[in-house]
Structure formats: structure tokens, C-alpha cells
C-alpha positions, 0 to 999 in steps of 0.5 A: 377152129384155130383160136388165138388166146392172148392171156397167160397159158391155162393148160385146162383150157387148152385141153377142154377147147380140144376135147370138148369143141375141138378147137386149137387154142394158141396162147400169146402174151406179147403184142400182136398187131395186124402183121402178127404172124401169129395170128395167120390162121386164126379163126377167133380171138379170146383175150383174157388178162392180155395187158396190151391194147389190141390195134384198130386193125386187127380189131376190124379183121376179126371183126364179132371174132373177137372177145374179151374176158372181163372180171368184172361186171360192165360197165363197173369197172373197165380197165386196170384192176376190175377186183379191187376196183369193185370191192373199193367203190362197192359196186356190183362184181361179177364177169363179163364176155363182151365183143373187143372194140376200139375203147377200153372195155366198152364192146357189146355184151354178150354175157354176163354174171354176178359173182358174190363174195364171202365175208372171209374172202380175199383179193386173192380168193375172189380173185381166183372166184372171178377167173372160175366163174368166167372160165366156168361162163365161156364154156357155156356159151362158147358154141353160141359164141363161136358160130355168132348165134348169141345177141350182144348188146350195147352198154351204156357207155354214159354209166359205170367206171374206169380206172387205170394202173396208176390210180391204184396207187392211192391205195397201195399203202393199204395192200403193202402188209397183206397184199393178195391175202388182204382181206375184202372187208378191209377195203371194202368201200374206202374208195366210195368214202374217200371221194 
């Protein structure tokens, strides 16, 4: 199967696909839209830290062929950020894999689980835990996914947070010292306290 995977390059990735499902992974940073040519030939789309929204139209032509990788756990914290966000409001953190549709992370789920951090975590080692665990939690899944043998379902679309780039700003001042090597536990529910 020929996969169209918008994100940054992931050299073990690639070569897994390959060895072990016999896939042809392409990696694609730039915008894409339905005149793309590099998504001629495509059989399926993995998106996973892609920072452009996916047209409609694409979106309908590799339609349940299409997915999303999602460090967090839907529906907390769509959008821009997801780490912070769910270390700041001290909600439930974890991964998710859930079909691309229209909205900004809104798609069925079809799977999902909880990551849990240590007291002497990180943004940047939870970071990279999230990334494992979702990297670690599509090879589990990917034939069912791949051949559309898994059920998603819906989320609840009424529940759950969002959060944009610009809302990070609030909390920069916070970040500027430590930056990715801030500690968890010094951000940990200052969004949930200061509202």
C-alpha cells in the first residue's frame, strides 16, 4: 500500500511500514490539496503533526482513508498544543487515532489510550512519551486500520476542549526560563485555576 504521511520525517517509520506491512510510506510537509500530485497514487493518508488544515476535498476522496494521530485524548484538547493544554487544565492525557473530518479534531475514534506522566516529567519527556505511545499504538492497530476492519465511533462533540496557537500566549511567560525542560508539576492546572 502507497501511504501519504503528512508530518515530519520518522526514518523508523518508514523502514517498519516496510519491513513489516510492506507499505511505501511518503513523507509531506507542505500543503496539499486535491491537485496535489503527491497524493497521486495514494492508497491512505496518515497525518501526525501536519500543521495545515486538510481540504474538504481531499478530505472526501480518501474518505475512512484517512487519519489522524493525536497527542491527546479526544475530545480534551483538540487542536494546537494538546501537551500543554492537558497538563495546564489537568485533564485526562493520553493518544488518539481517529478518522479526518472536516472540524479540527472532531473525526470518529478509532482508538485510544491514556498516557500517564511521572512527577519528574517534563513538556519535553512527556512530549516524546506521547509520540511513543502513538507511534507504539498505530503499529498495533494498523492492519485493522489499513483494511477498515476496526469500528470508530463518534465523539462527543458537546464535551471536551479546544485551544488554538494564539491561546498559548497567556502562558508563555511561564515557558520563556525552562522552555521544553519545564517542569509538569509547575504548570500543572494553572489554566484550570486561573479561569
Amino acid at each position: 500500500m502507497e501511504i501519504l504521511w503528512l508530518g515530519p520525517s520518522n526514518d523508523t517509520v518508514k523502514q517498519s511500514m516496510k519491513d513489516v506491512y510492506g507499505d511505501t510510506v511518503t513523507f509531506h510537509t507542505e500543503k496539499i490539496d486535491r491537485m496535489s500530485k503527491v497524493i497521486e497514487d495514494k492508497d491512505f493518508i496518515i497525518s501526525f503533526g501536519y500543521r495545515h488544515l486538510i481540504t474538504p476535498d481531499v478530505i472526501e476522496l480518501f474518505s475512512h482513508r484517512i487519519i489522524n494521530i493525536h497527542i491527546s485524548y479526544l475530545p480534551w484538547n483538540r487542536g494546537a498544543d494538546p501537551n500543554f493544554w492537558s497538563i495546564a487544565e489537568d485533564t485526562r492525557k493520553g493518544v488518539t487515532i481517529h478518522y479526518i473530518d472536516s472540524g479540527l479534531d472532531t473525526g470518529d475514534i478509532l482508538v485510544q489510550e491514556e498516557v500517564h506522566f511521572e512527577e519528574e516529567d517534563t513538556l519535553k519527556t512527556s512530549y516524546f512519551k506521547l509520540n511513543k505511545t502513538a507511534i507504539d499504538l498505530l503499529f498495533k492497530h494498523w492492519l485493522e486500520i489499513r483494511n477498515g476492519k476496526m469500528t470508530a465511533y463518534p465523539q462527543d462533540k458537546n464535551s471536551g476542549s479546544l485551544h488554538y496557537k494564539k491561546d498559548l500566549e497567556e502562558y508563555k511567560h511561564i515557558l520563556e526560563k525552562e522552555g521544553w525542560e519545564t517542569p509538569l508539576r509547575k504548570i500543572k492546572g494553572i489554566a484550570r485555576k486561573s479561569s
